[in-house]
Every structure is written in C-alpha cells, then in structure tokens.
N, C-alpha and C positions, 0 to 999 in steps of 0.2 A: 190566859185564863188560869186562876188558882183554882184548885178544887180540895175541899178537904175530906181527910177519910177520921173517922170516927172510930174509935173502937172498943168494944164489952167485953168481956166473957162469962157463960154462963156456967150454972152453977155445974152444969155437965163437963168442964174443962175445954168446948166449943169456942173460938173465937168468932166476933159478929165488927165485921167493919160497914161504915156505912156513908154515903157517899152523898148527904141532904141536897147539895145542887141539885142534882142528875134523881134523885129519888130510888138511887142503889143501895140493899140493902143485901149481904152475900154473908154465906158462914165460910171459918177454915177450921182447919184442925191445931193449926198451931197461929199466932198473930202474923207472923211471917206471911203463912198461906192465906190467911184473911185482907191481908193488904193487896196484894198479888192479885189475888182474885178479882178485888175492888176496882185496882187501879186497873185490871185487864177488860172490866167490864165498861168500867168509864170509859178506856181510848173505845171500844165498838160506838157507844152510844154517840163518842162528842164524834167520830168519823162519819157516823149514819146521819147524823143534822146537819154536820158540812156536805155531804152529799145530796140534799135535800133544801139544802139553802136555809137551813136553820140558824146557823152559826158562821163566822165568817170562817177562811182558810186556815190563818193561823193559830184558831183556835186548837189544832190538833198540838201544839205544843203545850200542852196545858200541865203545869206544876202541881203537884202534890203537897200538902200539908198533911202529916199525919196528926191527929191529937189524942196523945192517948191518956 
C-alpha cells in the first residue's frame, strides 16, 4: 500500500501534512513534526481496518511518498 503525505505551510509558520487516501489532515510545528504526525496517524487508521477486515494484512506495511 503507497500512501502519500502532502504538505503546506501556513502563513503562521504552522506545517499541514495531509494524507488524501485515508482523508488525514494533521498540523506540526516544524515539517518534520507534520510528517510524523501523518504518517503516525495513518499506521492507527490502516491497523484499525485490518482489524476490522477492511484492508488485507499486509497492508500495515504501507510506504510513504512525501510530496512536498
């Protein structure tokens, strides 16, 4: 599973990554922390649908594309 993270800053020096599969949208304070964030919310979500039979197994190995 490829997942991309997305990333803004706003005009408040805020980073926003954003993760359109999964429909995650998170702030950091630095890009670093906004990716982190992203890609920590993604593994819950895609672990929570394989537990739920959403998604097969191996989807918990799911790669990251940043684009920034």
């Amino acid at each position: 599973m490829k997942l991309t993270i997305e990333l803004d800053r706003e005009v408040d020096g805020r980073w926003i990554a954003e993760v359109p599969e999964l429909n995650i949208l998170v702030y950091g304070d630095s890009k670093q922390d906004a990716i982190q964030r992203a890609q920590s919310a993604a593994q819950e979500i895609v672990l929570d649908r394989i537990a739920h039979g959403e998604l097969p197994p191996d989807s918990k190995n799911a790669v990251f594309d940043v684009a920034a």
